[in-house]
N, C-alpha and C positions, 0 to 999 in steps of 0.2 A: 338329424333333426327329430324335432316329436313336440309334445306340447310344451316341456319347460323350455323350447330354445325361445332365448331372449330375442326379443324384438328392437331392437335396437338400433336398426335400420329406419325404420319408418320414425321413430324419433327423432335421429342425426338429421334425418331429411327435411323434416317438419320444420326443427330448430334453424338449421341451415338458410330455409325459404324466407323464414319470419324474421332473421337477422340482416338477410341480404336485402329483405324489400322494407322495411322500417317499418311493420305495422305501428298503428299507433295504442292498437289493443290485441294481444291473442289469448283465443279463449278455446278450450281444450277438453275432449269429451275420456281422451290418450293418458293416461300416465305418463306426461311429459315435463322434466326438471325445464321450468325456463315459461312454461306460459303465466297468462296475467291472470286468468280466470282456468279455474276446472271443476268442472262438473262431474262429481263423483257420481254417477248413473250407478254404476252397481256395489256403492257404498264401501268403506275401507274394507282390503284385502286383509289387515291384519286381526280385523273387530269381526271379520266374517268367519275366520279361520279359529278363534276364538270359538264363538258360536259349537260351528259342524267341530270341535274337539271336545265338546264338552257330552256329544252324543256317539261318541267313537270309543271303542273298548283302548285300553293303554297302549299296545303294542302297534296300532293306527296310528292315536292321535301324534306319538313319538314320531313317524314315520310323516304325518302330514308337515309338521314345522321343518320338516329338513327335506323333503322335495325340492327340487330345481325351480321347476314353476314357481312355485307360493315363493322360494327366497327369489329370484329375479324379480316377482311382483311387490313384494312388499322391500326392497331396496330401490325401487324406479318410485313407488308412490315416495318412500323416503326421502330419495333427493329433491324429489317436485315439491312435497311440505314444506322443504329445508331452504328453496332456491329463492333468493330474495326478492325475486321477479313477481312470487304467486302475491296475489293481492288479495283473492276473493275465490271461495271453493265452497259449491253448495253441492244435497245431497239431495 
């Protein structure tokens, strides 16, 4: 375990809940593929990563894009973007 272990429990669980009980809205603070609303609270993973590589010597910002973290975080926002469920995402 360590910070890049995916979290991907607490999503199955999430999705799991909200399927079995029919909300009639889910709204999601989680990088989670399947909700209706998400509230990006600490703004995209991949526009932020952007950012902190443009202040990182070469031999970092190489290293930041290929972390475990950063790619399980910026492939969960991806399927959440992608899932035809999201209706509404504010930052």
């Amino acid at each position: 375990m360590g910070a890049y272990q995916p979290r991907t429990g607490l999503a199955d669980a999430a999705r799991a809940l909200w399927q079995r009980e029919n909300f009639d809205l889910v709204q999601s603070h989680e990088r989670i593929a399947g909700c209706d609303i998400y509230r990006a609270g600490d703004g995209v993973h991949h526009r932020w990563l952007a950012q902190r590589a443009r202040i990182l010597p070469g031999w970092r910002r190489a290293l930041l894009l290929s972390d475990r973290y950063h790619r399980y975080v910026m492939d969960a926002e991806r399927a959440m973007y992608q899932a035809p469920e999201l209706k509404s995402r504010y930052l």
